[in-house]
N, C-alpha and C positions, 0 to 999 in steps of 0.2 A: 235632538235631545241635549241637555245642557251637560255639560262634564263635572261630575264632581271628583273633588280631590279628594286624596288619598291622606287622612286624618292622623299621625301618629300617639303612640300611648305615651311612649317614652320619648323625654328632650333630646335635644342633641349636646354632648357635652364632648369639648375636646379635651385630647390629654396634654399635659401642660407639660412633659415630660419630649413630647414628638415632637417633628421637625413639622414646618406649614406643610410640606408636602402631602404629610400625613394626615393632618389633620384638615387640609381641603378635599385630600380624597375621601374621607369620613360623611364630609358638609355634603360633596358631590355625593354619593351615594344614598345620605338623605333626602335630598332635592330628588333624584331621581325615583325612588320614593313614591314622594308629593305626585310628580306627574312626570314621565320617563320622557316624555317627549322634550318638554319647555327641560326636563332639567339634561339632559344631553345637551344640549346648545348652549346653555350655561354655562356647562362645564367646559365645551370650546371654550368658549369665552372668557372663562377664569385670568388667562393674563394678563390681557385688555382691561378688564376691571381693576388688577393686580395694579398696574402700570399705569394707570387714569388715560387710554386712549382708547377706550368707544366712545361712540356717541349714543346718547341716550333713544334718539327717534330711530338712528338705525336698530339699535337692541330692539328696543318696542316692538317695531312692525316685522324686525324676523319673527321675533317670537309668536308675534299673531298670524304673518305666514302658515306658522307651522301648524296652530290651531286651524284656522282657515280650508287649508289645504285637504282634500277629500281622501279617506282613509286606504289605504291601496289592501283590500285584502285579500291579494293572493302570493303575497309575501309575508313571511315569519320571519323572528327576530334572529332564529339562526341564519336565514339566507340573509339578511343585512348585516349580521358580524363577517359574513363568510368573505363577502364583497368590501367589506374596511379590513378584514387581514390581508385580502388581495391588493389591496391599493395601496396599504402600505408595505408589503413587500415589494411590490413594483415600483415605489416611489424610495426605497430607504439606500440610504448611503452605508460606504464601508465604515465601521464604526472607528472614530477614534480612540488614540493609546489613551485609559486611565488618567487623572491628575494621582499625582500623590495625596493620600489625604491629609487634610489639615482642617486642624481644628482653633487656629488663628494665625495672625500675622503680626511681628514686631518691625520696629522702625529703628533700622539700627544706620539711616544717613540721609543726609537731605543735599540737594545740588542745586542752585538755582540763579539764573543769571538776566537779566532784563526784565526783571519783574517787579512793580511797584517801586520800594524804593531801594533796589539793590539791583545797582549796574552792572560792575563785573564782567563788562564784556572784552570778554575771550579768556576769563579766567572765572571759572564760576564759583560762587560762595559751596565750600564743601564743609556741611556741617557733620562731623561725626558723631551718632548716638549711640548711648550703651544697652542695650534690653532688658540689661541684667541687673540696671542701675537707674535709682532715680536720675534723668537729666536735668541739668538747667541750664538756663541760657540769660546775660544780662545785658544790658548795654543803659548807658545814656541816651535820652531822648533824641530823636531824630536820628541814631546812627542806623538802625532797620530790623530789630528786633521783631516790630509788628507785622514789618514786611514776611518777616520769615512764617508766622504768625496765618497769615495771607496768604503765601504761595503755599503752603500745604494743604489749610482750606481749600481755597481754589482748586490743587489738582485734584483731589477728593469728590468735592461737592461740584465741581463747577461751577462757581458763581461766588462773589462777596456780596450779597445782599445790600450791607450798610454804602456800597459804591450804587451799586444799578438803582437804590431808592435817589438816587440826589434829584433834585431838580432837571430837566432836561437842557436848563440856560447853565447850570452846571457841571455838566459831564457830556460836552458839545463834542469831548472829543476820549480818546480812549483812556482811560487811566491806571487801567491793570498793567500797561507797560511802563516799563521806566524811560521817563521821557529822555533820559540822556543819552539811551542807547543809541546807536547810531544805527540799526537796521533793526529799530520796532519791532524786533522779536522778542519772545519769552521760551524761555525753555525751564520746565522744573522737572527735577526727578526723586524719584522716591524709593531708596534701597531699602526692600524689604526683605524678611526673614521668618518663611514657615514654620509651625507647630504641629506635630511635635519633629518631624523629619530634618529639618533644617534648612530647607531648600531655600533657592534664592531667587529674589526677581527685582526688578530694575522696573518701574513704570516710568515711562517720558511722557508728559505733558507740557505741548507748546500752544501757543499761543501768535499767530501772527500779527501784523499790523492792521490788517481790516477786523479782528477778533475773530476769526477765525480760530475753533480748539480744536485740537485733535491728540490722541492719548493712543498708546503703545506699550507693547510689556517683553521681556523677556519670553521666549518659549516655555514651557507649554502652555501659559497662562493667559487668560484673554481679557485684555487691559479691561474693559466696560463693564467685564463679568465681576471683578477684583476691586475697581473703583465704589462698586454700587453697594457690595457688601460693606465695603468699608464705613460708608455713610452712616454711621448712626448720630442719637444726636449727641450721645456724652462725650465723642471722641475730641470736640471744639467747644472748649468751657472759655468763655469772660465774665466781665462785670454786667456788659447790658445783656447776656442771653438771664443770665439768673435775674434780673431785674424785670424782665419781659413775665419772666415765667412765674412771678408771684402778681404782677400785675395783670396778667392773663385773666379776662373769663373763663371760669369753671370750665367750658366747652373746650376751647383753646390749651387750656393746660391741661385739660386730662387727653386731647389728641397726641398733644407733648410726650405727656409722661408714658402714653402707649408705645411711643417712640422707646424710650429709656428703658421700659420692660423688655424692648426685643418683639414687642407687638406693633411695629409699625405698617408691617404688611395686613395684618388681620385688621387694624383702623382702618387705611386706606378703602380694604375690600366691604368695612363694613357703613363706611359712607356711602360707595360707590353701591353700593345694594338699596342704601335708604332712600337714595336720588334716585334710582330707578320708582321705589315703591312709593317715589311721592305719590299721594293723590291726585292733588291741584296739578300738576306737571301732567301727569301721566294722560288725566281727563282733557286737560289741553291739547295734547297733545293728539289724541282720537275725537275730539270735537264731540265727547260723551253728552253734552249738554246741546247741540246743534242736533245732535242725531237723534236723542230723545224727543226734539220737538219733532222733526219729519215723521219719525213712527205715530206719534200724537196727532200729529197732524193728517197720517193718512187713515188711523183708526177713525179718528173724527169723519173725514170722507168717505171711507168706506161703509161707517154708520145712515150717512143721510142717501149714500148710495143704495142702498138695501131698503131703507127706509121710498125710496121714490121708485125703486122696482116694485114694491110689496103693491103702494098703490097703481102703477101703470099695470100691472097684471092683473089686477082684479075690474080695472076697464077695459081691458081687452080681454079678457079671458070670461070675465061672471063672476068670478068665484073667487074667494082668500088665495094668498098663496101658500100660507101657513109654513109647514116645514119641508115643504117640496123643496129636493133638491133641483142645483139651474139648471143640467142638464134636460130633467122631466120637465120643467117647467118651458123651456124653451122650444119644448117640441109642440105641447099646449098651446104657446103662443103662433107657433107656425102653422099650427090648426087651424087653429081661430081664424087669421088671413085666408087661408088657402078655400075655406067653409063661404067667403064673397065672393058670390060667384065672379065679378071683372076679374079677380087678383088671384082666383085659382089657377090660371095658366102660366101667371108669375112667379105663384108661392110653392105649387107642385113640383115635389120631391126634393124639397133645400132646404139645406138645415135654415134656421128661425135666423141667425148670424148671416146666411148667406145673403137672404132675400135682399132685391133691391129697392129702398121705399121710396128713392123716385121713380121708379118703374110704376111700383104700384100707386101712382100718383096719377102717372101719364095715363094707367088704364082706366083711372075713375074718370078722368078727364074724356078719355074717348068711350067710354060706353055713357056719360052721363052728361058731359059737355055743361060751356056754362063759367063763366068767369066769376061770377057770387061765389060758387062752392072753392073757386082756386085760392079766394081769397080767404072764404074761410081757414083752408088749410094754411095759408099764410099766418091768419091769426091766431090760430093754436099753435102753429110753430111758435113764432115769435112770442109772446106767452109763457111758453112752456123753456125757449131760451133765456128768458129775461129771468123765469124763478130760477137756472140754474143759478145765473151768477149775482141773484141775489139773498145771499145766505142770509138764514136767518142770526148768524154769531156775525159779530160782536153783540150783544144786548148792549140796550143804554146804561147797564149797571157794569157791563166790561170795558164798557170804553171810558166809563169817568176811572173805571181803578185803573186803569192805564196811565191815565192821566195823575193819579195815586201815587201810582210804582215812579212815575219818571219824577215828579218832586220828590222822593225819597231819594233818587239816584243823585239827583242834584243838592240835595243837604248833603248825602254823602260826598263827592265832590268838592264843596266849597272846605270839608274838612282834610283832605287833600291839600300836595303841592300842584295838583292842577291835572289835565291833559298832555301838558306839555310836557311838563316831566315825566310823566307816566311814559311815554312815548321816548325819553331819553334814556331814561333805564333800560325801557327793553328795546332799543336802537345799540344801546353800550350790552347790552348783555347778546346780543346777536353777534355783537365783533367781537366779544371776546370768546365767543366759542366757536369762530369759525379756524381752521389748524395751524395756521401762519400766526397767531398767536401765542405766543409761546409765554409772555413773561405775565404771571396773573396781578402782579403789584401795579403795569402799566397804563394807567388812564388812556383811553381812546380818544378824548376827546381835547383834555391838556396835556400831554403828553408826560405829564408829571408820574412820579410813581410814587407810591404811602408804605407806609409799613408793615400796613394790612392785606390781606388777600382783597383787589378790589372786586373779583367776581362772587365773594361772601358778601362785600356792603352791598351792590347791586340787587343781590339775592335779598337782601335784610330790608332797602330801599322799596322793592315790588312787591315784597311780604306787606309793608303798611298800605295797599290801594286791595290789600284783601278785601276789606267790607265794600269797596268801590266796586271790586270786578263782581259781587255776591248781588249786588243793586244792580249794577248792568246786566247781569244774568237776568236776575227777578225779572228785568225788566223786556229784554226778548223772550224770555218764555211766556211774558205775557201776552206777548203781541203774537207770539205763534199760535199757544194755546187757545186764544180768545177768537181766533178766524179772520183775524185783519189780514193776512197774506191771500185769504182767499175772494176776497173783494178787488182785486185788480183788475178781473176783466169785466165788473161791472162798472170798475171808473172808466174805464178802457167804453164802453159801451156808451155810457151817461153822458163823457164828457170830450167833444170831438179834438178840443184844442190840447195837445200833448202838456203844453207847458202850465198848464192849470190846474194837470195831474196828479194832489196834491200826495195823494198814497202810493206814485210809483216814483216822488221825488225822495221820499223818506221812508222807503223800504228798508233801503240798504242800513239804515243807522237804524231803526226803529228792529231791525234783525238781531242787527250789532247790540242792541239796548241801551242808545246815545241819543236817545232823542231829548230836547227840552219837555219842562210841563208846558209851557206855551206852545210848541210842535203837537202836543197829544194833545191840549186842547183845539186845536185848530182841526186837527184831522175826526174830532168827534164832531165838528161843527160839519166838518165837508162831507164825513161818514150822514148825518140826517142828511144835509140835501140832496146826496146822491141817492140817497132812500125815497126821499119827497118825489123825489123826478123818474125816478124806478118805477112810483106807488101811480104816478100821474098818468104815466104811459103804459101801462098794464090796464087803467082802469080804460083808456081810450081803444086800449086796444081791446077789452072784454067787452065794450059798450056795440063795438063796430061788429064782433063775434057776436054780441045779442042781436044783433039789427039782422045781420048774414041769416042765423037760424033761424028768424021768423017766415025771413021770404024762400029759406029751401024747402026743398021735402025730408020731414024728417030719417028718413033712409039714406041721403045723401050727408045730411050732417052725421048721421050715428058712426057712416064707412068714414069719413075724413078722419073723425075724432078717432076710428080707433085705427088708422094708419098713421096720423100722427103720434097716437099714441107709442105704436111698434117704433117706431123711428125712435123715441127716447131711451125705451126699454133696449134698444140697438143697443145704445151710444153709454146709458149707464152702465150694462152689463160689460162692455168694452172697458169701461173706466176702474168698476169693480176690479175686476181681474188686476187692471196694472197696480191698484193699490195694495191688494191682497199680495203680490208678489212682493213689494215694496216692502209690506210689512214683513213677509217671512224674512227678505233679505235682512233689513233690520234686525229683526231679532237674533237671526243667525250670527250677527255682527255683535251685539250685544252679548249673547254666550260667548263668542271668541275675545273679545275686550273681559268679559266678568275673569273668565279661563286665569287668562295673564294676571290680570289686576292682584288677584287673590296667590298666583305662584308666587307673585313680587313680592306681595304683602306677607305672606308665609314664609320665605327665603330669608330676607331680610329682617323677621321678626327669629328667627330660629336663629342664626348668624349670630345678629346681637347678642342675643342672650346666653349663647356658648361662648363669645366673644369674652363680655361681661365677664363671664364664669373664671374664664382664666386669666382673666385681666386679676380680680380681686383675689386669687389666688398666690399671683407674684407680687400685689402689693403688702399680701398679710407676708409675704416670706422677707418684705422689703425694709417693711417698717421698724422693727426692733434692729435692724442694722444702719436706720436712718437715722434713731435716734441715740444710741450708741454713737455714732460719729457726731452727733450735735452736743452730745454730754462732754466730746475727748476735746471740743474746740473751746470747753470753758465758758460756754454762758448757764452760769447758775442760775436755778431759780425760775428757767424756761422751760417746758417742755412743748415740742410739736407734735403735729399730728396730718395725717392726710387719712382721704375715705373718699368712695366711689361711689354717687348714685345705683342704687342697684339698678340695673340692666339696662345702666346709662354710660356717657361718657364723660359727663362732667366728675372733674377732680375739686376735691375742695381741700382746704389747706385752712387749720387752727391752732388753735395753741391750749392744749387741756390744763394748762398750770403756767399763771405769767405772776408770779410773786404771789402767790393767793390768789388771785382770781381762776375762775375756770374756763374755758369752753369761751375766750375772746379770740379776736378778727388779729390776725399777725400783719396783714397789710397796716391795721391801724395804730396796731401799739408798737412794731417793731423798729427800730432805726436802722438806717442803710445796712449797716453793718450785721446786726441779727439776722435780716433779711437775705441779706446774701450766703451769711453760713446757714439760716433754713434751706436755701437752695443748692449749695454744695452738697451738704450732706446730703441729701435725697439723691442729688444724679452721682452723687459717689458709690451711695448705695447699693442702689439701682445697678450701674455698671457693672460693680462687684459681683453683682447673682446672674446679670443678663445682656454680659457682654458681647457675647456674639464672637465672630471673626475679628473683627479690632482689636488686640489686646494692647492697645497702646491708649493715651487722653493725652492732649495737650491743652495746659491751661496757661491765658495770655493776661497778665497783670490781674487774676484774682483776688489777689490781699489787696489790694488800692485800699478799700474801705475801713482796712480794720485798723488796730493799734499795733505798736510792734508784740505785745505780749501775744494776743489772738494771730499774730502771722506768725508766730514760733507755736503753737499749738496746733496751725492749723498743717504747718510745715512735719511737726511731729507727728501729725495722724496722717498724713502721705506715707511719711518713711519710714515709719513702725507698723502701721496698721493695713492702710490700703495697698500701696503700690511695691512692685518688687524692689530689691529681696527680700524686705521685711515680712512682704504675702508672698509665698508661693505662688502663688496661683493664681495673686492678683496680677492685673494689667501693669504694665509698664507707662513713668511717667514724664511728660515732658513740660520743665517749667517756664515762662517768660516770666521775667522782671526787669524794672528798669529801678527800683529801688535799690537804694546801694547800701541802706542798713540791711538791707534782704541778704544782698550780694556778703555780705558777712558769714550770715549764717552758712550760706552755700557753699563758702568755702573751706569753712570750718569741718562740712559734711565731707567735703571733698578727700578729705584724708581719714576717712573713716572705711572706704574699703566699698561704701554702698550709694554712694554718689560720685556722680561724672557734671563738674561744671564747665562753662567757655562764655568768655566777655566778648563780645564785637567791637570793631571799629571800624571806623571809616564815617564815608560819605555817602549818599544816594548820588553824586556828580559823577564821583569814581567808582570807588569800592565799598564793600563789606567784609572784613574778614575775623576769623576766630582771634580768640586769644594765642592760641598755640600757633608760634612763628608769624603773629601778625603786626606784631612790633616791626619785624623786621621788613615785614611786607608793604609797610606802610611807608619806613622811610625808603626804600629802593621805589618804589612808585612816586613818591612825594619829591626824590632826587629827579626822577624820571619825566614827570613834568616843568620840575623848574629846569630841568637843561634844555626841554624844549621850550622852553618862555609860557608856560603856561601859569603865569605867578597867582592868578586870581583861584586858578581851582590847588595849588598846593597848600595855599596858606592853612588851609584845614589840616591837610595831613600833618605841617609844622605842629600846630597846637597839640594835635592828638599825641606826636611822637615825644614830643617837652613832656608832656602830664604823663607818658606811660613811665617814660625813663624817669622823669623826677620820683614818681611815686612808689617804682618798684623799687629805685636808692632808699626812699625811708621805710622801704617795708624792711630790706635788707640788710641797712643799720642799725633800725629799731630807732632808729629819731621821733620823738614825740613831737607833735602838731595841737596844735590850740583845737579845743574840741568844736568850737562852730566854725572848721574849713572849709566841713562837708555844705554848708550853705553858702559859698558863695558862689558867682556865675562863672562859668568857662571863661570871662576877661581878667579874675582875678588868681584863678585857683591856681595857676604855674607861680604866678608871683608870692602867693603863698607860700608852696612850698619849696621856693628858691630860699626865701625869709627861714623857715621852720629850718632849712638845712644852715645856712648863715650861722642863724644863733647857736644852733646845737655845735656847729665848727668852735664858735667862738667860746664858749661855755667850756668846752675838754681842755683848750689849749690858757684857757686862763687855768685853769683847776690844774695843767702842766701833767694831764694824762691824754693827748691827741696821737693817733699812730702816725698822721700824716706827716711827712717831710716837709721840709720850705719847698719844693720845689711844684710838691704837689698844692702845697697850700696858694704859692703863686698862678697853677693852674688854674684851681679853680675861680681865684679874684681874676684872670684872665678872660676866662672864656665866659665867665655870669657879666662881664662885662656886654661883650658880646652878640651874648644872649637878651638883654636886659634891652641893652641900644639900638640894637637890631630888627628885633622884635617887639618884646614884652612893650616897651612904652609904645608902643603905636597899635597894638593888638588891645591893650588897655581901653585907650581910650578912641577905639574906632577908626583909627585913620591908617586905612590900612590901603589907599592909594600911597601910599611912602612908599611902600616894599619894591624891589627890585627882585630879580633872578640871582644873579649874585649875590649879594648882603644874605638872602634865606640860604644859599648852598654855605652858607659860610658859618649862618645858625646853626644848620643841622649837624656840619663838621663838631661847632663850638658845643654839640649836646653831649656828640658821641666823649670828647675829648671833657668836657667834665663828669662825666659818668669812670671815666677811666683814671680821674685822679685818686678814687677810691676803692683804686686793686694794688694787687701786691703780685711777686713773684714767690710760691713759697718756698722752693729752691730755683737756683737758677738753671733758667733756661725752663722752666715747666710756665704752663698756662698761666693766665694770673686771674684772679678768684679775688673776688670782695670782701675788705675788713668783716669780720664779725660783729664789729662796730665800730664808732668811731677813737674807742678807749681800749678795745683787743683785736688783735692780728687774725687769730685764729681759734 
């Protein structure tokens, strides 16, 4: 009996309020529902689905297991709970201590040493962050900014995507370590800080030289548990992720943006449901079209099997057989034998199956003798074999549409990239899902990797040979359906030479439905003559049976014909039965395939749609706070908009109002710049309602794009609106910049009570280190190499030390600078602002208001000598094979010593402390 499922009134709808937990137990309990069996197994399963590691064929066939499997009814569903509370008490461990709860985690320090481009080794970049404060962070290009940028990625996510896409001719070797390091190690860590308790944890993630990761936490915390929540996707904003995500397919960004809702597990679960309910997969996968023909095929037989009983009974018997079942009829037939008299000693008391009909051959032989009659029995055998195996299917109208089906398959085909690729695709789609596979961007074949999932193009590539594989189909069911499989052992019979066999050479393809129209006309050609030659030796052989019956007696022809006769009706009823079993098994296979088919179909169409439900419910809650932040970043005159296919996944993304227009495409009208604040604000938004455990974001040079007025707007909706302290409640934020009109703003924030900033320097060769005491870190390292003769890597730390000390002198005297200094290159900019301090010297003491003494004024014309000769003219213009080890120990002396011609004592013997300027003391 087939099973039907269990139909519900009401949808399933989750509450948008619950944890997944909650609301999978909810899905579970409706599935179970539908069908308790299939949805028990599911619900194991729930992780595996969660996590992307089943595989689809093992799912399938448990689940058809389970249907398969014979019903056991002398067990109830109490003694099966009784027996799972016993196993799992037998199996359960002592329970561990509680976490504290927490309801997110802040980022209040980062540590990181051999990673990309920050060296540091043996002293690690310690960045300290405030929770409580917007962060920022700046630097000049190349000092590691992006590095820092990267290792936090990295330990989070595991992976930088934009490295492992490269080319494989370039990333031949590892480049997540910094190649300076001198033991290819990476070590990051990541000092975090519980909500609302305050607890603390320490995650270590290293990194060896083979790429080997491995990741650690503080007690009680279990680093991989910690890592994974963290992963969402707002926590890592740039320029190219918001550029991907307005260029995204609708499909693609609405997987995205379920991500940003805090719906990336209910996505994942509700792909991983819809792969299962593929159709096309699924039916592949059970060979539903193979197995349809074998039922077809043996109904078909078992039709002309019945049909050649009805007549062999009514020649041996007298009489119809009408609707006599086999059993009565078989004893009939053993009647009828047993009633001659040679072959009643044969036939008495066995069943009609039993009888031996060459026994009963031997005994016509010995009561009646005579080689004519032996032969006649010969020619009704042979005869009566010859119609088996020449069916009357294919007709000449089946075998020209044969020949029909296979030119269609072959139009289809030529519109096609062919067989061969067809066969590349699903060669590449075989290796990418076997488990050693790990990375889905990696071509199997060039070893290149894209930026796309390559096992979605795969999938998108074998979707266009659809109407190909629907023509191949056509085309084997043609060849099943029409009886050409069952003419094999009449070629087999016809034709003695093997290799001339023209239908046991193209079975196998003609199964497959690959045959050519020239193959299927050929074989309609070889189908007639094997008929002709059938039709010839049939009639030779009925002419030689007419000749036999004239010269017997007709008492001896009548017992031959109807012992030959018993002998088919044997052999058919024998055949019968296997098909009829054939067919039950069939069909029983086919209810257990329907079973699943329709749990899949119904699981995965329920899912969705609850899915959906809460999907559109966090985007209506999203939207008036998305465009709110697009209104505070100052583009007038614009309004966005997003909206969700109902009971879909695709996101769509417009613009209700672009100057007067309505209801236009923002990919089309927008400039880099609009586009990107359309995409901030939405994952600003977003994050703001559906942050999760991360209450942290870091964004890495997202003003690139805009003007300086929209990077102060967009600076002022961080720090008033979204990110703490200005939100309560919002996330805490962490900025990179390498723009130094940015670096302005930042600093100005900085003494506002609600921002924490820090500049870096260094080198990726040597170090990275913060603003605070990295001055000094720089030159005691920078000394530290030129006393070991390492002049090639200090020359950097010289530059960086001149510019921090020159710079921080004019910030400290208020020296004005020519307003384009900020655009010249790092060969000019000390020279700069040696000039900018020069004139400002010279300018007070002509005007006869300079604080400084002659002695210091000689200083300083002393040591910019120095400085100038030393350095600056050979850093200028390149030639920076000049340098020596001494001459730079003698710059950097000559820095600190003009830096100090403009201090004072302000009583003596006290510290001495910096002019006010260079016109007041104090």
């Amino acid at each position: 009996m087939a099973y039907k499922m269990v139909v519900h009134a009401a949808a399933l709808a989750f509450d948008e309020n619950a944890s997944l937990d909650d609301n999978l137990s909810v899905f579970g309990n409706y599935i179970d529902q539908m069908d308790s069996a299939l949805g028990a197994d599911m619900r194991q399963q729930m992780s595996a689905l969660l996590g992307g590691t089943y595989k689809a064929g093992e799912f399938w066939d448990r689940l058809f297991e389970i249907c398969a499997a014979p019903p056991n009814e002398d067990r109830d569903a109490s003694e099966v709970e009784a027996e799972a509370v016993l196993a799992n008490e037998a199996t359960a461990q002592p329970l561990a201590a509680p976490l504290p709860p927490v309801t997110g985690w802040l980022l209040e320090g980062v540590s990181i040493e051999g990673f990309r481009g920050v060296n540091n080794e043996g002293q690690p970049l310690e960045l300290k962050l405030k929770p409580a404060k917007v962060s920022s962070i700046s630097a000049v290009n190349g000092v590691g900014k992006t590095s820092v940028y990267d290792a936090v990625r990295y330990a989070i996510t595991g992976k930088l995507p934009w490295l492992d896409e490269l080319p494989a001719a370039e990333r031949d070797e590892d480049y997540y370590q910094n190649r300076f390091h001198s033991t290819g190690q990476s070590t990051i860590k990541l000092r975090l800080v519980a909500e609302p308790g305050g607890e603390k944890c320490v995650i270590t993630v290293s990194r060896n030289r083979q790429g080997l990761r491995s990741v650690a936490a503080t007690a009680p915390w279990d680093a991989s548990v910690l890592l994974t929540a963290l992963n969402r996707e707002f926590v890592f904003l740039d320029g190219p992720t918001f550029q991907k995500f307005i260029d995204a397919a609708p499909l693609d960004r609405g997987r995205t943006f379920s991500g940003l809702l805090g719906l990336s597990a209910y996505s994942a679960l509700r792909q991983a449901l819809a792969g299962l309910a593929n159709t096309r997969a699924f039916n592949n996968h059970f060979s539903v079209a193979a197995h349809a023909q074998i039922k077809t095929r043996e109904e078909r037989t078992a039709g002309e099997l019945s049909a050649a009983i009805a007549k062999d009974y009514e020649v041996l018997v007298g009489m119809p057989l009408g609707e006599l079942h086999a059993t009565a009829a078989k004893e009939k037939c053993q009647d009828a034998l047993a009633q001659i008299a040679p072959l009643k000693p044969v036939c008495e008391r066995k069943s009609f199956a039993a009888i031996d009909i060459d026994a009963c051959i031997e005994a016509i032989k010995d009561s009646e003798g005579g080689s004519k009659r032996e032969r006649l029995g010969a020619c009704i055998r042979e005869r009566g074999d010859l119609a088996k195996v020449n069916h009357e299917a294919p007709t000449a109208e089946r075998a020209a549409q044969l020949t029909t089906v296979a030119a269609q398959r072959e139009d289809t085909l030529a519109r096609t990239a062919g067989d061969l690729m067809l066969q590349l695709y699903q060669a590449g789609s075989k290796v990418m899902e076997t488990e050693p596979w790990e990375d889905p961007h990696l071509c199997p074949l060039c070893d290149g990797a894209g930026t796309h999932s390559l096992q979605d193009h795969i999938a998108s590539k074998l979707s266009e040979f659809e109407a190909l594989d629907m023509a191949a189909r056509a085309l084997a069911t043609e060849w099943s359906e029409s009886g050409w499989t069952e003419l094999l052992q009449l070629e087999s019979a016809m034709e003695p030479n093997a290799e001339k066999r023209l239908l046991a050479a193209l079975h196998t393809q003609a199964a497959a439905g690959s045959i050519t129209k020239t193959e299927a006309e050929a074989l309609a050609e070889h189908l007639a003559a094997l008929r002709t030659k059938a039709c010839e030796i049939d009639a030779q052989l009925a002419a030689e049976q007419a000749h036999l019956e004239t010269e017997l007696p007709p008492s001896s022809v009548e017992v031959t014909t109807k012992v030959e006769t018993a002998r088919r009706l044997q052999d058919s009823w024998n055949k019968l039965e296997i098909s009829q079993n054939v067919i039950a098994k069939e069909a029983a296979r086919v209810d257990c395939v329907d079973r699943v088919r329709e749990f899949l179909i119904a699981a995965s169409k329920t899912f969705a749609t609850a899915e959906a439900g809460m999907s559109k419910a966090r985007l209506a809650a999203v939207e008036p706070v998305f465009k709110d932040y697009f209104r505070k970043m100052a583009f007038h005159g614009v309004e966005p908009a997003v909206s969700k296919k109902a009971n879909g996944e695709d996101l769509r993304i417009s613009l209700t109002q672009f100057h007067g227009l309505t209801n236009v495409s923002p990919q089309a009208l927008l400039s880099e710049s609009f586009r990107n604040a359309f995409a901030i604000s939405l994952y600003l938004a977003a994050a703001s309602l559906y942050g999760g455990l991360p209450k942290f974001v870091v964004l890495d040079d997202v003003t690139s794009s805009f003007d300086a007025g929209h990077q102060h707007f967009l600076v002022e909706l961080i720090r008033t609106t979204f990110a703490r302290p200005g939100n309560a409640t919002g996330p805490q934020v962490i900025l990179l910049s390498h723009d130094t009109m940015l670096e302005k703003l930042f600093n100005k924030h900085s003494g506002s009570g609600t921002w924490w900033h820090q500049r870096l320097e260094g080198a990726p060769q040597v170090a990275v280190l913060p603003q605070a005491g990295a001055v000094n870190k720089v030159r005691d390292r920078t000394i530290s190499m030129l006393q070991a003769g390492q002049v090639d890597s200090a020359k950097e730390g010289v530059r960086q030390y001149l510019e921090y000390r020159l710079s921080d002198l004019i910030s400290k005297l208020k020296i004005p600078v020519p307003v384009d200094i900020a655009f010249n290159d790092d060969k000019q900019l000390s020279s700069e602002f040696l000039k900018a301090i020069e004139a400002a010297v010279k300018l007070h003491k002509a005007a006869n208001c300079l604080e400084l003494d002659a002695a210091q004024e000689a200083g300083l014309n002393a040591n910019m000598v120095t400085i100038v000769g030393n350095f600056l003219s050979h850093w200028g213009t390149g030639q920076t094979v000049a340098f020596s080890g001494p001459s730079l120990l003698g710059v950097m002396q000559a820095i600190d010593d003009y830096c100090h011609c403009f201090t004072f004592e302000p009583t003596p013997g006290a510290a001495r402390t910096y002019y006010k300027s260079l016109s007041q003391r104090q």
